[in-house]
N, C-alpha and C positions, 0 to 999 in steps of 0.2 A: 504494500500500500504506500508506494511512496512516487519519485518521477519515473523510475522503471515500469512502473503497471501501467500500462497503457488504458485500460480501464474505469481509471482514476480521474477526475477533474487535473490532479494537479500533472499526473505520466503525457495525458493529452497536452498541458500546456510545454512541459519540456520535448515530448516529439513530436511537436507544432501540427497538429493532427486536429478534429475536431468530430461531434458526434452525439449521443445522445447526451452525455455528463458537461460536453463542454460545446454549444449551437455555435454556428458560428455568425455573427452580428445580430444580436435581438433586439438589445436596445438603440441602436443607429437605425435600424428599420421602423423602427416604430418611430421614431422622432422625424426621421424623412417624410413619412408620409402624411402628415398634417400640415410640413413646411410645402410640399405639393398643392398640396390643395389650396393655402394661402396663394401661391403664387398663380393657380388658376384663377381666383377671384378676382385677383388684380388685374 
């Protein structure tokens, strides 16, 4: 359970991988998509 386990939130972050434990952009995608929509309005 440490960076070796790839399994792990923290193995994904050191073998820059991503996946269930670790999504890759969740909170940029959700902030994008309301600055879209703003910039539709305009």
């Amino acid at each position: 359970m440490g960076r070796g386990d790839i399994k792990t939130k923290k193995g994904k972050i050191f073998a820059g991988s991503f996946g269930k434990k670790r999504p890759a952009k969740v909170k940029p995608a959700a902030k994008a998509a309301p600055a879209k929509k703003e910039k539709a309005k305009k």
